[in-house]
C-alpha positions as CSV (number, residue, x, y, z in Angstrom):
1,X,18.1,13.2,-17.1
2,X,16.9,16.9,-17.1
3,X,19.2,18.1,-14.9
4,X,22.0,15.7,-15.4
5,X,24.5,16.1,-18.2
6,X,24.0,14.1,-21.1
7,X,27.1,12.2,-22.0
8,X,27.5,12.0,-26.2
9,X,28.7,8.1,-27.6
10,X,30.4,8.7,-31.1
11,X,29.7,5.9,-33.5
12,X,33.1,6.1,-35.7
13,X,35.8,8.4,-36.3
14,X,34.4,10.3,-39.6
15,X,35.6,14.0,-40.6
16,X,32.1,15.1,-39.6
17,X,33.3,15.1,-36.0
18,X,35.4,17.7,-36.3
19,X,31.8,19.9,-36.6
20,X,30.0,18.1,-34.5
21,X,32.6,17.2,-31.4
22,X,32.6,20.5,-31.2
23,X,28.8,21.6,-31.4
24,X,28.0,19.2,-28.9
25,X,30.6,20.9,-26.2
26,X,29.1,24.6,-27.3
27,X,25.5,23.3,-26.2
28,X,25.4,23.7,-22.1
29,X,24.4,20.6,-20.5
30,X,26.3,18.2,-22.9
31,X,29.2,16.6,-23.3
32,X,31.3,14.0,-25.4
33,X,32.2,11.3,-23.3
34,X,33.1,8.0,-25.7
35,X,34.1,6.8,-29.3
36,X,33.6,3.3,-30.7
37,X,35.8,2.0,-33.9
38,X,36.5,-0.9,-35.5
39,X,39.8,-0.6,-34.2
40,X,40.6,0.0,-30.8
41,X,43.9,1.9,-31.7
42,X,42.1,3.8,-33.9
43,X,39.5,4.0,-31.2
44,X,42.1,5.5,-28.8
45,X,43.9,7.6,-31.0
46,X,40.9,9.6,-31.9
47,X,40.0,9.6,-28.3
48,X,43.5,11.5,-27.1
49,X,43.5,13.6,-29.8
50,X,39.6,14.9,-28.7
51,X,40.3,14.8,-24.9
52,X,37.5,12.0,-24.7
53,X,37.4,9.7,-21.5
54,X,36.6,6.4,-22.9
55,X,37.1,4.9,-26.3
56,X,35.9,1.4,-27.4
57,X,37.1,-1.1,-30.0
58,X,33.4,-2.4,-31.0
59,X,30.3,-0.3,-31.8
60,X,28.3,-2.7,-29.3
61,X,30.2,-2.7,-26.7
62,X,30.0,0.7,-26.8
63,X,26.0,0.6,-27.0
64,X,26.0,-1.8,-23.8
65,X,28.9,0.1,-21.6
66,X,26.0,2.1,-19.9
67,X,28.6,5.1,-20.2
68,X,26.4,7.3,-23.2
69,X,23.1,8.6,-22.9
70,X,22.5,9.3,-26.6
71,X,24.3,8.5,-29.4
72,X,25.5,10.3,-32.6
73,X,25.7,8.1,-35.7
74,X,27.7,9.1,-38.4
75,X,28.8,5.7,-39.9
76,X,29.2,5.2,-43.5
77,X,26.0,5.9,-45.4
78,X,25.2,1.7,-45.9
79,X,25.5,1.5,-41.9
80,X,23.1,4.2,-40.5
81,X,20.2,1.9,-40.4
82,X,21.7,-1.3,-38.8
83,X,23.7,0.5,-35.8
84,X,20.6,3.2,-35.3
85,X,18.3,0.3,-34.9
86,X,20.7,-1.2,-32.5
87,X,20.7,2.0,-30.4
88,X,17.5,2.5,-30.5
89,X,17.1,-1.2,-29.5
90,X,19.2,-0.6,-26.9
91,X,17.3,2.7,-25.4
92,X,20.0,5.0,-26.6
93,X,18.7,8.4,-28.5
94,X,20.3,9.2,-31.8
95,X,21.2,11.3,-33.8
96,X,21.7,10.1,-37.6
97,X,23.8,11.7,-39.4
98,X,22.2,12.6,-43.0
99,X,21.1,10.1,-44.9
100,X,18.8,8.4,-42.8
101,X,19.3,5.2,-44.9
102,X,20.4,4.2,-48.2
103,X,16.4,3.1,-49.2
104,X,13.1,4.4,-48.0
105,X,12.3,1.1,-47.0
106,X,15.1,0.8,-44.5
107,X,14.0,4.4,-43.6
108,X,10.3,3.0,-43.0
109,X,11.9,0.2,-40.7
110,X,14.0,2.7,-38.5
111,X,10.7,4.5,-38.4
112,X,9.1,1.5,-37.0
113,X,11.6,0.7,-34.9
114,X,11.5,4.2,-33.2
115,X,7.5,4.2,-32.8
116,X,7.7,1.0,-31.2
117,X,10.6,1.6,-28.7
118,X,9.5,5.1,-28.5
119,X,13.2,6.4,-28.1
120,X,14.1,9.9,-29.5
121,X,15.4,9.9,-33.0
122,X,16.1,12.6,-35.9
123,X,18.3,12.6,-39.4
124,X,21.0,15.8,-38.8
125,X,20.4,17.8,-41.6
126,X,22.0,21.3,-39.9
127,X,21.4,23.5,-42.1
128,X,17.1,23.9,-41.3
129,X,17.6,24.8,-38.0
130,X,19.9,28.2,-38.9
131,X,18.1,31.2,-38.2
132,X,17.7,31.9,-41.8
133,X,14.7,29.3,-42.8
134,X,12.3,30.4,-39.9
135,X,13.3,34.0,-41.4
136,X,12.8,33.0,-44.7
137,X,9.6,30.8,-44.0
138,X,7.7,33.6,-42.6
139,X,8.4,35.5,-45.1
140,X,7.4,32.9,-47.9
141,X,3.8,32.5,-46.0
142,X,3.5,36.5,-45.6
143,X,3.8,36.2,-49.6
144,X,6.6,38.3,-50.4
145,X,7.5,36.6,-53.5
146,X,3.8,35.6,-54.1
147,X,2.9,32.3,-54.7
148,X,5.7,30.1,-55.7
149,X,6.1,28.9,-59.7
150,X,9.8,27.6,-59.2
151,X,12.8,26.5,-57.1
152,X,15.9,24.8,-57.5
153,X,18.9,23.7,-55.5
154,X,22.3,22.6,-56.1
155,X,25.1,21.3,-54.0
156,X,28.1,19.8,-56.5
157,X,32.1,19.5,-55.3
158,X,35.0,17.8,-57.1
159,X,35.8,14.4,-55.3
160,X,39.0,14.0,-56.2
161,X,39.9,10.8,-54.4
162,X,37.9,8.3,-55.8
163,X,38.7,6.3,-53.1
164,X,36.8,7.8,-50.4
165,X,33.2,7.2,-49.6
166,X,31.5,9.6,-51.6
167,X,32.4,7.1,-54.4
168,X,31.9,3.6,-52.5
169,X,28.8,2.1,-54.4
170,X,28.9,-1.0,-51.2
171,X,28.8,2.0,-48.5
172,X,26.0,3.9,-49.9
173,X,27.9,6.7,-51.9
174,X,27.1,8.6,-55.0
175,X,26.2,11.9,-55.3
176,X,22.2,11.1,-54.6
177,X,23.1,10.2,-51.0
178,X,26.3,12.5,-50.0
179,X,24.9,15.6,-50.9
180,X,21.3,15.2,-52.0
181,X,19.4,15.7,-48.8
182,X,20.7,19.1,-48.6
183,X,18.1,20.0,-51.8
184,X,15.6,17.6,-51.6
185,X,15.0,18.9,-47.8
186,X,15.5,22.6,-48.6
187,X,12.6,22.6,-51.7
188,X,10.2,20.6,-49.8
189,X,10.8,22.8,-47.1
190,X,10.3,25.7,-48.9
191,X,7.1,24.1,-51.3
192,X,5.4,23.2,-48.1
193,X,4.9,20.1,-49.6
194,X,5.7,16.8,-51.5
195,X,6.4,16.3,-54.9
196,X,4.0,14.0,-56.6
197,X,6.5,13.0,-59.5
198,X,9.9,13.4,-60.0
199,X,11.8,12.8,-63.7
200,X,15.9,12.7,-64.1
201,X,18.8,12.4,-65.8
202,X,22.4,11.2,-64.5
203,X,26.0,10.7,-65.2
204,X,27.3,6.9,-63.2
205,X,30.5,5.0,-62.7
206,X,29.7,2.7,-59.9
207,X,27.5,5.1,-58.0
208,X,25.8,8.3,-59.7
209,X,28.4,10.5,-60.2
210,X,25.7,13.6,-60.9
211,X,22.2,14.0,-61.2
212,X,19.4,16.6,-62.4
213,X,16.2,16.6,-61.3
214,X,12.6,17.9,-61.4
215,X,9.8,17.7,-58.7
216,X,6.8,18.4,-59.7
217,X,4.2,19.8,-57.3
218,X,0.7,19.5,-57.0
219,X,-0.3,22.8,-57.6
220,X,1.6,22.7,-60.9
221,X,4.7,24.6,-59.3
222,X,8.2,22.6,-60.3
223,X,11.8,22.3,-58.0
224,X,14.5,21.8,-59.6
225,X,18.1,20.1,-58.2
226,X,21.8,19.8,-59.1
227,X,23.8,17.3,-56.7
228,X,27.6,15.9,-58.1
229,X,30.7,14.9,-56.7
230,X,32.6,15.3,-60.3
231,X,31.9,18.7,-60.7
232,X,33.2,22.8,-59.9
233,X,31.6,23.3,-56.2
234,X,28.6,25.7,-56.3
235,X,25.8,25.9,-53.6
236,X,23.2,28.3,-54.3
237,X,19.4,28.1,-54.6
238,X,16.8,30.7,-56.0
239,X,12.6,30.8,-55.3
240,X,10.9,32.3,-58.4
241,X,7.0,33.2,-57.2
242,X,4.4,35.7,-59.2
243,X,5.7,38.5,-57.5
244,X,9.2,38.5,-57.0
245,X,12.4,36.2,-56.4
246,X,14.7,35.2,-53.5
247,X,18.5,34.5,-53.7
248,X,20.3,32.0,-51.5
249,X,24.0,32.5,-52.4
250,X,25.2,30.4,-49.2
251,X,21.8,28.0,-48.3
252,X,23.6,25.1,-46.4
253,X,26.3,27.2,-44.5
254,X,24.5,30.5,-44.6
255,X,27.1,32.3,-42.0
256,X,27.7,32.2,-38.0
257,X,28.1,35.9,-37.5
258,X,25.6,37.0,-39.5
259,X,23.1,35.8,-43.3
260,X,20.5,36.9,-45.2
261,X,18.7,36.5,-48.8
262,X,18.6,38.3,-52.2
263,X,14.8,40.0,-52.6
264,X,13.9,41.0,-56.1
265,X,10.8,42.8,-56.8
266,X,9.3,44.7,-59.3
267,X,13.4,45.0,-61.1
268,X,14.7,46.2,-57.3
269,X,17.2,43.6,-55.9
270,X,17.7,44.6,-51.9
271,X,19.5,42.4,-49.7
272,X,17.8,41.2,-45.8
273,X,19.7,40.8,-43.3
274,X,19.4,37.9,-41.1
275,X,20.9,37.0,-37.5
276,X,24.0,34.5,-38.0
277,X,23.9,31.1,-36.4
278,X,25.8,27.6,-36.3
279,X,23.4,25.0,-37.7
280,X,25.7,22.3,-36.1
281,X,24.8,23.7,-32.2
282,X,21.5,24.5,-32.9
283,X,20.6,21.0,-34.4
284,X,22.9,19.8,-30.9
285,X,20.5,21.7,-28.7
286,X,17.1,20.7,-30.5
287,X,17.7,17.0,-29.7
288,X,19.3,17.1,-26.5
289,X,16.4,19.2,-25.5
290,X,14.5,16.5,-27.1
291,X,15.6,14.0,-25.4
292,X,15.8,15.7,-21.8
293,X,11.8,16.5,-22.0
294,X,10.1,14.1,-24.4
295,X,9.0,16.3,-26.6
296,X,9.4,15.3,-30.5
297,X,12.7,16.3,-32.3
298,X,12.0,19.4,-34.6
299,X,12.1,17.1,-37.7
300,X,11.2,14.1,-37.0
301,X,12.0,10.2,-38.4
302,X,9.1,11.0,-40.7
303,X,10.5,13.7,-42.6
304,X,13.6,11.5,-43.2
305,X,11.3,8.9,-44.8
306,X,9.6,11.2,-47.0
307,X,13.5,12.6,-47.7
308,X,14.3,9.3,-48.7
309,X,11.4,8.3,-50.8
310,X,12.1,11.8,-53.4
311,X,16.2,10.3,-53.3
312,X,15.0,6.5,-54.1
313,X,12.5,8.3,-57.0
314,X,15.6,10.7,-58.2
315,X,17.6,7.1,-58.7
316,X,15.0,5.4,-60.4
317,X,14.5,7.9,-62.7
318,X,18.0,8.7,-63.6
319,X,18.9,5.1,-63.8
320,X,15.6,3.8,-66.3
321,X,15.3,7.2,-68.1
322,X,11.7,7.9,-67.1
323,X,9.0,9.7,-64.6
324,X,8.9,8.3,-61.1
325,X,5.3,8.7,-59.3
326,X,5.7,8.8,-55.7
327,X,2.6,7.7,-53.0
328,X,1.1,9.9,-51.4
C-alpha cells in the first residue's frame, strides 16, 4: 500500500464532502473512489455529480466490496461510533469526522476497538494541523506571552432550520457536539493540558441550544468557551499570559493563502505573519501517510477520548447547574 493509491470510501452524502471530496483529490497518492447511502439513488446521484466510480445503497456493503482502502466517516453525530467500529472491524482505516462519539464512553469503546484491531484511526478536527498552531505552539513554549492566566474560545452561528441536524436531539446535535470540539481542542491544545473541573451554564430545547463554560487548570490558569447554534456567528479566541496577549480573529479557518496572530506586549499590538494552509489537505495527508507507513495519526483516538470526556463534563454541568470533576 505505499506505493499504491489509496482509494477513499465515503460513508454518506453530508455537506462536509464538499471540503473533504476535494482535499482528498489535492493530496498526491489518493483518491475518492465510492459512496455508500441509505439510498441507492441518492447513492448514485451523489456519485455523478462527484465523478466517483462506484456508489453503494448500504454502508456494509460498502465496507465488504473490497473496493476502499480507508474510509471517511462523516455520518450523523449518533452514528460515528457504530459504523467506525464496523470499519475498523472490518480492517478499513478511518477517518471520523468530529465528534468522535456522542459519549466518552462510546469514545473509550472505539478506542478499544482500535488498540485491539490495531487499524489506523483519528477524529478530523482540521483546523490543528494549519500551519498556524505549530507557529503558535512554539511561540507559547518560547514564552512570548509568559506563562498563561487565561483563554477562551468561541464558535456560535444562527441555525436557522431547526430541522437539520445541528438540532436533532436522536442524532447527537446541539451545540455541545456540532461545534464544541473546535474550543475544547484548541484550549487544551494551547494549556498543554487537561482541565481538572469544568462548571456551566446553558440555554436547551431538545438539545443545548448554547452553552458557557469554564475549565479550570491545574496550575490555577482558567479557559473559557462560547459554542451556540442560536446565536450572531463569531469565532475568535484570545490567550492572556503574565506578559502579554495573543489574538486569534480567524482560529478554525485561519486562511489558505496566508494567517497569523495579534501580539500585545507591554501596550504594543504587532501583528505575525504566518504561512497560509488548508487544514482539510493537511489533515488528508497526515492520515493517509498514516496509514501507508504505520506510524500513529498526529492526534490520535486518545485525544478524541479526552475531547469527549471535557464535552460529557460541559453537559453535565450545564444540565444539573453544578461543577463537574473530571479523572485524571
Amino acid at each position: 500500500m505505499r506505493d499504491s493509491e489509496l482509494r477513499w470510501g465515503i460513508l454518506g452524502c453530508a455537506s462536509i464532502t464538499n471540503a473533504l471530496i476535494p482535499a482528498i483529490r489535492a493530496v498526491p497518492g489518493n483518491r475518492v473512489e465510492a459512496v455508500a447511502s441509505r439510498s441507492l439513488d441518492k447513492a448514485r446521484g451523489f456519485a455523478e455529480a462527484w465523478g466517483l466510480p462506484r456508489a453503494f445503497g448500504c454502508y456494509a456493503d460498502l465496507l465488504a466490496s473490497g473496493a476502499v482502502d480507508v474510509i471517511y466517516n462523516p455520518l450523523p453525530n449518533s452514528l460515528h461510533a457504530e459504523w467506525t467500529v464496523r470499519a475498523l472491524e472490518a480492517g478499513l482505516p478511518v477517518l471520523c469526522e468530529k465528534p468522535l462519539t456522542v459519549t466518552a464512553a462510546e469514545a473509550r469503546a472505539v478506542a478499544a476497538v482500535q488498540a485491539r484491531t490495531g487499524v489506523p484511526a483519528a477524529e478530523a478536527v482540521m483546523y490543528r494541523f494549519h500551519p498556524l498552531y505549530e507557529a503558535l505552539t512554539r511561540a507559547l513554549a518560547e514564552g512570548v506571552i509568559g506563562e498563561i492566566t487565561a483563554a477562551a474560545a468561541r464558535f456560535t452561528f444562527r441555525l436557522d432550520d431547526r430541522s437539520e441536524l445541528p438540532a436533532a436531539a436522536l442524532l447527537g446535535g446541539g451545540a455541545l457536539l456540532d461545534v464544541g470540539t473546535y474550543p475544547v481542542t484548541l484550549l487544551r491544545l494551547l494549556f498543554g493540558a487537561e482541565p481538572t473541573r469544568v462548571t456551566a451554564h446553558g440555554r436547551f430545547s431538545a438539545v443545548d441550544d448554547t452553552v458557557v463554560g469554564l475549565l479550570e487548570l491545574p496550575n490555577g490558569a482558567t479557559g473559557t468557551l462560547e459554542v451556540s447554534i442560536e446565536s450572531e456567528e463569531r469565532q475568535s479566541a484570545e490567550l492572556l499570559g503574565t506578559k502579554g496577549a495573543i489574538f486569534l480573529d480567524r482560529p478554525w479557518f485561519p486562511g489558505r493563502e496566508g494567517a497569523g496572530y495579534r501580539l500585545l506586549r507591554d501596550g504594543h499590538e504587532a501583528f505575525v505573519p504566518v504561512p497560509g494552509g488548508d487544514g482539510y489537505e493537511l489533515e488528508v495527508a497526515d492520515f493517509a501517510d498514516a496509514v501507508r507507513t504505520g506510524r500513529a495519526p498526529r492526534w490520535g483516538l486518545d485525544d478524541g477520548v479526552k475531547t469527549m470526556a471535557v464535552l460529557d463534563a460541559l453537559r453535565l454541568a450545564a444540565r444539573e447547574g453544578r461543577a463537574v470533576t473530571l479523572e485524571a
